[in-house]
PyMOL commands that place a pseudoatom at each C-alpha (Angstrom):
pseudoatom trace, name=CA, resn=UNK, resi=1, chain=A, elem=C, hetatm=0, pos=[-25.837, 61.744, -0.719]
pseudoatom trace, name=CA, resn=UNK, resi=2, chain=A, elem=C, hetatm=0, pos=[-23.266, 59.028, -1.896]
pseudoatom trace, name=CA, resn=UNK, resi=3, chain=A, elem=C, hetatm=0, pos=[-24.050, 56.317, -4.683]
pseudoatom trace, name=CA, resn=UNK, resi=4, chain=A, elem=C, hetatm=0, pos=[-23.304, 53.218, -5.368]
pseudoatom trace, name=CA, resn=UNK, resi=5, chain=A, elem=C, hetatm=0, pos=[-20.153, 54.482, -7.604]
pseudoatom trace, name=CA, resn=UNK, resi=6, chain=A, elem=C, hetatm=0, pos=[-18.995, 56.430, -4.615]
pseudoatom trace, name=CA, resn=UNK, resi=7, chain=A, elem=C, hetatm=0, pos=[-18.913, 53.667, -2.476]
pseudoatom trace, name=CA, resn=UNK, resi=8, chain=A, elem=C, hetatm=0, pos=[-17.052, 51.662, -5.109]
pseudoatom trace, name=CA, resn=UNK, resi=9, chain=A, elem=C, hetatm=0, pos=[-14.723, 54.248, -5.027]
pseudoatom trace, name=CA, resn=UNK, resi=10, chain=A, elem=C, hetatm=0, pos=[-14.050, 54.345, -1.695]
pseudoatom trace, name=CA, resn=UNK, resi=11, chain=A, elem=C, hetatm=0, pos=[-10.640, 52.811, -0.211]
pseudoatom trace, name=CA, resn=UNK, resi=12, chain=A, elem=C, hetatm=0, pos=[-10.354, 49.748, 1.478]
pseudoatom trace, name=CA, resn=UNK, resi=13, chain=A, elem=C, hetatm=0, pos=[-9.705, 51.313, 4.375]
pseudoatom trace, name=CA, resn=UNK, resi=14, chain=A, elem=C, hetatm=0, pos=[-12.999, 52.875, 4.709]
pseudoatom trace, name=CA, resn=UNK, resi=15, chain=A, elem=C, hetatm=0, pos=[-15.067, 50.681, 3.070]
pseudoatom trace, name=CA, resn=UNK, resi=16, chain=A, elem=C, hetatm=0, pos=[-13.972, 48.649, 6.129]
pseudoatom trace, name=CA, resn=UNK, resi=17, chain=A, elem=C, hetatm=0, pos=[-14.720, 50.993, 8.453]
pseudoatom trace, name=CA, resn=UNK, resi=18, chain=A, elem=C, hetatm=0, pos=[-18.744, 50.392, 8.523]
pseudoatom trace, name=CA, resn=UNK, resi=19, chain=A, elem=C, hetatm=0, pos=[-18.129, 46.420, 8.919]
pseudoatom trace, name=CA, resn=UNK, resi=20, chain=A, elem=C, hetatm=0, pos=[-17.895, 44.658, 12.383]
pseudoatom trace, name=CA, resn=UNK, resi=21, chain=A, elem=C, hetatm=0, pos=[-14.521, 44.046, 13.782]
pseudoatom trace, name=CA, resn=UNK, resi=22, chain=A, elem=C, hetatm=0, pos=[-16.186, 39.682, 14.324]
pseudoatom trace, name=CA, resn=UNK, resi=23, chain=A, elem=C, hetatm=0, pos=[-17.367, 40.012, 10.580]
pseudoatom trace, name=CA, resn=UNK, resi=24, chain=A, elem=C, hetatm=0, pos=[-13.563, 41.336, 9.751]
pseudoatom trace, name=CA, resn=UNK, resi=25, chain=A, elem=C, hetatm=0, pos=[-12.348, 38.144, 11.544]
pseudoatom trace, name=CA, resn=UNK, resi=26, chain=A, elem=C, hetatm=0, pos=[-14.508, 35.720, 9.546]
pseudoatom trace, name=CA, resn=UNK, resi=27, chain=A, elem=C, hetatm=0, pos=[-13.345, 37.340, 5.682]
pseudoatom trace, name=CA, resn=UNK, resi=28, chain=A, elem=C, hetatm=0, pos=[-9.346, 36.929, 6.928]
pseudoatom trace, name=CA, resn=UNK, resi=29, chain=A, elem=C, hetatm=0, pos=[-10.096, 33.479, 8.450]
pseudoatom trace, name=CA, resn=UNK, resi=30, chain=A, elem=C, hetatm=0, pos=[-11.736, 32.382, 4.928]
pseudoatom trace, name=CA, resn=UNK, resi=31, chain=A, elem=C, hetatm=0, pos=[-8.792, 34.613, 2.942]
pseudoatom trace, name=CA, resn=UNK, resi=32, chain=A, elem=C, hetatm=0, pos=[-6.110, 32.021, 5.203]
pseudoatom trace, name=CA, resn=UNK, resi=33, chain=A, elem=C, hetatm=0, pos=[-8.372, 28.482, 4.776]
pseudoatom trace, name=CA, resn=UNK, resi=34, chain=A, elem=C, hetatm=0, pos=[-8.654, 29.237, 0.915]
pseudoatom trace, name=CA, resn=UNK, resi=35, chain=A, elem=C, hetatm=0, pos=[-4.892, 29.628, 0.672]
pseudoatom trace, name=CA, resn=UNK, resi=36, chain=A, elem=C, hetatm=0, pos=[-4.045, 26.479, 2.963]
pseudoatom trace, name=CA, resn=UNK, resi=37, chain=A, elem=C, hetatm=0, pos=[-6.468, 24.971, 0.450]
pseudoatom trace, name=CA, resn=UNK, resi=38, chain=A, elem=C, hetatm=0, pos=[-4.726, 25.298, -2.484]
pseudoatom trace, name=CA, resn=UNK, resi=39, chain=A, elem=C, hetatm=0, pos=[-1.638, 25.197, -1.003]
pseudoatom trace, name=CA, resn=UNK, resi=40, chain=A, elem=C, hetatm=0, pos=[-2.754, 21.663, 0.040]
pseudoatom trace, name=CA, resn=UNK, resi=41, chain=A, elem=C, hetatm=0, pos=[-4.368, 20.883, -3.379]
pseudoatom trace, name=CA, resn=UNK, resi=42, chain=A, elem=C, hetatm=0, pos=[-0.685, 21.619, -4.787]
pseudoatom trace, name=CA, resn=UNK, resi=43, chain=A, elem=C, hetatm=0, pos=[1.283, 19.448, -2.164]
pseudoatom trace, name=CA, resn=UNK, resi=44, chain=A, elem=C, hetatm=0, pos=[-1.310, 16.435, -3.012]
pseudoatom trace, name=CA, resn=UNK, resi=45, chain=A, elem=C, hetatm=0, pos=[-0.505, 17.327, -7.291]
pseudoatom trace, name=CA, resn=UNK, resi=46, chain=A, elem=C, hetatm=0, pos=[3.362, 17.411, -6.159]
pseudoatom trace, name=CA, resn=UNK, resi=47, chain=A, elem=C, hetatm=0, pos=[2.796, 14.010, -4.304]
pseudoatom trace, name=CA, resn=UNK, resi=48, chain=A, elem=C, hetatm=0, pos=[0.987, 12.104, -7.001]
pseudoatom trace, name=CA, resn=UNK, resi=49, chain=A, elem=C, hetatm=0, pos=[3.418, 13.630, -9.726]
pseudoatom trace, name=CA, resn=UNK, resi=50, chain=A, elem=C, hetatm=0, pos=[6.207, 12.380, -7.350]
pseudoatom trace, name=CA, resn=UNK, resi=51, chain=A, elem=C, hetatm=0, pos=[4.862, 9.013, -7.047]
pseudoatom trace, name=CA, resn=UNK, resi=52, chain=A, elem=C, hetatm=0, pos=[4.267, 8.273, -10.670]
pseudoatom trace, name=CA, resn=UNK, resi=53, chain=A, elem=C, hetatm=0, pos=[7.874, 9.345, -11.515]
pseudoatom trace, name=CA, resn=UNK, resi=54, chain=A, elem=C, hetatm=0, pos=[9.462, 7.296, -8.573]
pseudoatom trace, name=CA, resn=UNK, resi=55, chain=A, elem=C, hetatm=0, pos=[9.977, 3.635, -9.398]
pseudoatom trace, name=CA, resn=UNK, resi=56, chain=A, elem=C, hetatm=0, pos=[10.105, 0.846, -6.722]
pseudoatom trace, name=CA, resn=UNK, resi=57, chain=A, elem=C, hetatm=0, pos=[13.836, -0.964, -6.496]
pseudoatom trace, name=CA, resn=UNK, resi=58, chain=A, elem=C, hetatm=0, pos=[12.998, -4.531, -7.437]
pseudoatom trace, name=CA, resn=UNK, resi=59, chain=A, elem=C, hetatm=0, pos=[14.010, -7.222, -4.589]
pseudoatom trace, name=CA, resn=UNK, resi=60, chain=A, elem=C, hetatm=0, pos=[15.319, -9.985, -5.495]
pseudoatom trace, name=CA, resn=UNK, resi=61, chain=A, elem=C, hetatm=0, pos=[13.772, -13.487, -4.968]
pseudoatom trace, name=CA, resn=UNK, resi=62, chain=A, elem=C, hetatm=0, pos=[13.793, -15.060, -1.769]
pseudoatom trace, name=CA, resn=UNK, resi=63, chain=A, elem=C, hetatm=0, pos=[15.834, -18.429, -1.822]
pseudoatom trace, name=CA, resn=UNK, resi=64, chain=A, elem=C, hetatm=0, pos=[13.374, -21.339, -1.911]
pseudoatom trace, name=CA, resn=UNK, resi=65, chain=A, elem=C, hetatm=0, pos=[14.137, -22.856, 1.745]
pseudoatom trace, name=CA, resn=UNK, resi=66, chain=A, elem=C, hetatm=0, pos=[15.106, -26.347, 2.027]
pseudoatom trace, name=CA, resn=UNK, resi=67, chain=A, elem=C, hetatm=0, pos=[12.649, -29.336, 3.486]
pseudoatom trace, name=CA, resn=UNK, resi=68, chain=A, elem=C, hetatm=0, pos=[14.131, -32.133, 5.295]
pseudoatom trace, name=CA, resn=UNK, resi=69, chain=A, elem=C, hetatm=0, pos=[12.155, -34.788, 4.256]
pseudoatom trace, name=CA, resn=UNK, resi=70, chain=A, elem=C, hetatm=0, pos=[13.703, -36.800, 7.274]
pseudoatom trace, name=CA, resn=UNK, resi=71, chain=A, elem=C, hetatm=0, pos=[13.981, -40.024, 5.192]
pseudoatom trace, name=CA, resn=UNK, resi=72, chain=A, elem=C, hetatm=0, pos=[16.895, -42.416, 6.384]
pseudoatom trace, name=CA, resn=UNK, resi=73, chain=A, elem=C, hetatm=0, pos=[20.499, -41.776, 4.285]
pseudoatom trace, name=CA, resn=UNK, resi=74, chain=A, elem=C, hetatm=0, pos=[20.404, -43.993, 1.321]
pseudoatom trace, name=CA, resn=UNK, resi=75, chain=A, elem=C, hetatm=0, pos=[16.845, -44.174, 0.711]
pseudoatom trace, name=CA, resn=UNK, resi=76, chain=A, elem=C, hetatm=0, pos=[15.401, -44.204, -2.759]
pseudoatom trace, name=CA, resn=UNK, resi=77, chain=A, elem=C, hetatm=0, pos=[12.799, -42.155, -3.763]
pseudoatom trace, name=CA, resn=UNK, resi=78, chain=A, elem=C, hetatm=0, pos=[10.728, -44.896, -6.680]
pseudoatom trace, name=CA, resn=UNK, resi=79, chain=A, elem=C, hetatm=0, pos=[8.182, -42.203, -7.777]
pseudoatom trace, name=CA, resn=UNK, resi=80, chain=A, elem=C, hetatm=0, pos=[7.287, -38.406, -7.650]
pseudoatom trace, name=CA, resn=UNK, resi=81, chain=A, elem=C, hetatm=0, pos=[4.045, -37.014, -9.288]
pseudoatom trace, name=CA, resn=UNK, resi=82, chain=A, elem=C, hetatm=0, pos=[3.089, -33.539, -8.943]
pseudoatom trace, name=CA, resn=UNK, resi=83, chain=A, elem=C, hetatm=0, pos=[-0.780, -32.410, -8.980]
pseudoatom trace, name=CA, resn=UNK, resi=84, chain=A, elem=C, hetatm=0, pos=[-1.194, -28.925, -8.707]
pseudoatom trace, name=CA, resn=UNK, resi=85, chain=A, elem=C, hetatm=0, pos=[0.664, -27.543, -5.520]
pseudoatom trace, name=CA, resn=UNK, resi=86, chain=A, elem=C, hetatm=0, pos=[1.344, -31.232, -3.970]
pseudoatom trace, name=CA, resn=UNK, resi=87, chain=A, elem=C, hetatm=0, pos=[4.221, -33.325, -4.307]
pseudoatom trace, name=CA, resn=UNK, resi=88, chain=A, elem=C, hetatm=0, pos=[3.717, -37.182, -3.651]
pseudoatom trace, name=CA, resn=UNK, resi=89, chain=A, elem=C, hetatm=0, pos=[6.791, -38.909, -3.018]
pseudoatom trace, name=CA, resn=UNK, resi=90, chain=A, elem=C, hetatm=0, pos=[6.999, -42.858, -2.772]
pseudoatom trace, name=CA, resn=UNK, resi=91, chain=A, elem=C, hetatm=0, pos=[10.108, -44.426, -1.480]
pseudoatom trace, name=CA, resn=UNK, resi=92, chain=A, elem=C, hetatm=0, pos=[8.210, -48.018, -1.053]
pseudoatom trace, name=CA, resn=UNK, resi=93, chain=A, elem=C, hetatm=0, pos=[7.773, -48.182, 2.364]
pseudoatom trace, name=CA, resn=UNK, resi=94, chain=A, elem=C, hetatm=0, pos=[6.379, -44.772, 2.434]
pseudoatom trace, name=CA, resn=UNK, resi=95, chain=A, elem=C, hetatm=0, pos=[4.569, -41.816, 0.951]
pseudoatom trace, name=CA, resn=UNK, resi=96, chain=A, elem=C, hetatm=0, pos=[5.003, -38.413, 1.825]
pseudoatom trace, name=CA, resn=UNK, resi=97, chain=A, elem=C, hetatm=0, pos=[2.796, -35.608, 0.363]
pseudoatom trace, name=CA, resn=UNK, resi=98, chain=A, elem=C, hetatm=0, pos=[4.148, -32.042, 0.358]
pseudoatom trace, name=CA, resn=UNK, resi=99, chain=A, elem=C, hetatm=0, pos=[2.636, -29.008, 0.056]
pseudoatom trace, name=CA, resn=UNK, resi=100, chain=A, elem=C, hetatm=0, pos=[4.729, -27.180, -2.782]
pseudoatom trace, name=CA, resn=UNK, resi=101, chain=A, elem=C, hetatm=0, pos=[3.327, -23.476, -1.483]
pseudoatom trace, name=CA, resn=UNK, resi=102, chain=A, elem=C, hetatm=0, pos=[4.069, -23.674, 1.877]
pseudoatom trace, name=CA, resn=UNK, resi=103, chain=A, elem=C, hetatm=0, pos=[6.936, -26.177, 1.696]
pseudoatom trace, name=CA, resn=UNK, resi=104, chain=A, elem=C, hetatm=0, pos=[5.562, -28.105, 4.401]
pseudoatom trace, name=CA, resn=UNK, resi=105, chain=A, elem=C, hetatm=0, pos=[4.834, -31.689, 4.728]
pseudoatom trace, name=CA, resn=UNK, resi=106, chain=A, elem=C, hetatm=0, pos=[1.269, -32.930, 4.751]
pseudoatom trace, name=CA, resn=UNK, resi=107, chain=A, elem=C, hetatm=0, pos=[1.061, -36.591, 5.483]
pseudoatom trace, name=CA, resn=UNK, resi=108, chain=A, elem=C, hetatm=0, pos=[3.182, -39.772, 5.687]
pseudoatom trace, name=CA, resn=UNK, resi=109, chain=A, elem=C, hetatm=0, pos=[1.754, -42.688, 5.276]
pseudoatom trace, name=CA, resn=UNK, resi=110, chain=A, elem=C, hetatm=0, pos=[3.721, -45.854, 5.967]
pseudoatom trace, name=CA, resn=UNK, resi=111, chain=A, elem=C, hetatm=0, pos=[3.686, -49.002, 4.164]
pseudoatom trace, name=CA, resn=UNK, resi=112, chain=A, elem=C, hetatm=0, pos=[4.380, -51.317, 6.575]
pseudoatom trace, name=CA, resn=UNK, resi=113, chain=A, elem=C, hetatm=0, pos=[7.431, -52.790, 8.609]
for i in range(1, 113): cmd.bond("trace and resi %d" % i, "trace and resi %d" % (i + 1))
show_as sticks, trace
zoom trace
Protein backbone atom coordinates (compact mmCIF):
# COMPACT_ATOMS: atom_id res chain seq x y z
CA UNK A 1 0.00 0.00 0.00
CA UNK A 2 1.72 3.44 -0.76
CA UNK A 3 1.13 6.72 1.39
CA UNK A 4 0.96 9.94 0.94
CA UNK A 5 4.94 10.25 1.73
CA UNK A 6 5.52 7.67 -0.94
CA UNK A 7 3.86 9.46 -3.44
CA UNK A 8 5.75 12.61 -2.46
CA UNK A 9 8.62 10.72 -3.01
CA UNK A 10 8.02 9.61 -6.17
CA UNK A 11 9.90 11.22 -9.34
CA UNK A 12 8.48 13.48 -11.61
CA UNK A 13 8.52 11.18 -14.05
CA UNK A 14 6.09 8.93 -12.50
CA UNK A 15 4.14 11.06 -10.64
CA UNK A 16 3.27 12.08 -14.23
CA UNK A 17 2.58 8.97 -15.37
CA UNK A 18 -1.13 8.63 -13.74
CA UNK A 19 -2.11 12.25 -15.26
CA UNK A 20 -3.77 12.69 -18.75
CA UNK A 21 -1.57 13.48 -21.62
CA UNK A 22 -4.71 16.91 -22.32
CA UNK A 23 -4.25 17.67 -18.48
CA UNK A 24 -0.20 17.57 -19.19
CA UNK A 25 -0.90 20.11 -22.00
CA UNK A 26 -2.87 22.56 -19.85
CA UNK A 27 0.10 22.68 -16.68
CA UNK A 28 2.96 23.48 -19.65
CA UNK A 29 0.58 25.93 -21.40
CA UNK A 30 0.07 27.81 -17.87
CA UNK A 31 4.10 27.10 -16.99
CA UNK A 32 4.71 29.25 -20.74
CA UNK A 33 1.69 32.14 -20.14
CA UNK A 34 3.12 32.74 -16.51
CA UNK A 35 6.60 33.28 -17.92
CA UNK A 36 5.41 35.53 -20.99
CA UNK A 37 3.72 37.27 -18.06
CA UNK A 38 6.41 38.37 -16.25
CA UNK A 39 8.51 38.60 -18.95
CA UNK A 40 5.95 41.22 -20.14
CA UNK A 41 5.53 42.78 -16.63
CA UNK A 42 9.48 43.39 -16.92
CA UNK A 43 9.48 44.87 -20.56
CA UNK A 44 6.52 47.36 -19.34
CA UNK A 45 9.08 48.22 -15.81
CA UNK A 46 12.04 48.58 -18.52
CA UNK A 47 9.71 50.91 -20.63
CA UNK A 48 8.47 53.20 -17.91
CA UNK A 49 12.10 53.28 -16.32
CA UNK A 50 13.21 54.19 -19.91
CA UNK A 51 10.78 56.87 -20.32
CA UNK A 52 11.34 58.68 -17.10
CA UNK A 53 15.14 58.77 -17.76
CA UNK A 54 14.73 59.95 -21.48
CA UNK A 55 14.22 63.69 -21.82
CA UNK A 56 12.40 65.32 -24.82
CA UNK A 57 14.93 67.69 -27.11
CA UNK A 58 13.32 71.09 -26.72
CA UNK A 59 12.23 72.77 -30.24
CA UNK A 60 12.75 75.88 -30.68
CA UNK A 61 10.02 78.56 -31.22
CA UNK A 62 8.32 78.88 -34.34
CA UNK A 63 8.96 82.41 -35.98
CA UNK A 64 5.86 84.57 -35.44
CA UNK A 65 4.66 84.83 -39.28
CA UNK A 66 4.20 88.12 -40.75
CA UNK A 67 0.52 89.81 -41.57
CA UNK A 68 0.18 92.05 -44.43
CA UNK A 69 -2.06 94.41 -43.24
CA UNK A 70 -2.51 95.52 -46.99
CA UNK A 71 -2.62 99.25 -46.05
CA UNK A 72 -1.35 101.63 -48.94
CA UNK A 73 2.75 102.56 -48.61
CA UNK A 74 2.99 105.59 -46.51
CA UNK A 75 0.07 105.21 -44.42
CA UNK A 76 0.08 106.15 -40.77
CA UNK A 77 -1.10 104.07 -38.27
CA UNK A 78 -2.77 107.15 -35.43
CA UNK A 79 -3.65 104.54 -32.72
CA UNK A 80 -3.17 100.84 -31.57
CA UNK A 81 -4.90 99.45 -28.38
CA UNK A 82 -4.66 95.95 -27.46
CA UNK A 83 -7.61 94.11 -25.42
CA UNK A 84 -6.87 90.75 -24.68
CA UNK A 85 -5.95 88.77 -27.97
CA UNK A 86 -7.19 91.74 -30.44
CA UNK A 87 -5.30 94.38 -31.92
CA UNK A 88 -7.30 97.56 -33.13
CA UNK A 89 -5.46 99.57 -35.46
CA UNK A 90 -6.73 103.13 -36.65
CA UNK A 91 -5.04 104.77 -39.53
CA UNK A 92 -8.08 107.49 -39.85
CA UNK A 93 -9.76 106.35 -42.63
CA UNK A 94 -9.82 102.92 -41.29
CA UNK A 95 -9.83 100.35 -38.53
CA UNK A 96 -8.61 97.04 -38.71
CA UNK A 97 -9.02 94.52 -35.82
CA UNK A 98 -6.62 91.56 -35.63
CA UNK A 99 -6.78 88.57 -34.00
CA UNK A 100 -3.31 88.35 -32.09
CA UNK A 101 -3.72 84.22 -31.74
CA UNK A 102 -4.38 83.38 -35.02
CA UNK A 103 -2.69 86.34 -36.72
CA UNK A 104 -5.53 86.85 -38.87
CA UNK A 105 -7.51 89.85 -39.63
CA UNK A 106 -11.03 90.21 -38.31
CA UNK A 107 -12.73 93.25 -39.67
CA UNK A 108 -12.06 96.53 -41.52
CA UNK A 109 -14.15 99.03 -41.18
CA UNK A 110 -13.78 102.10 -43.38
CA UNK A 111 -14.23 105.59 -42.52
CA UNK A 112 -15.31 107.01 -45.43
CA UNK A 113 -13.92 108.29 -48.90
Amino acid sequence: MTTSDDIARQEPSEASAGVPASARLLLRIVYIMGIILVLLFLALVGGIIWKSTQKAQPRPPAPPAMLNLGLPEGTDIRHAEIDGDRLVLNTGRLVIVIDLRKNTILSRISAGD
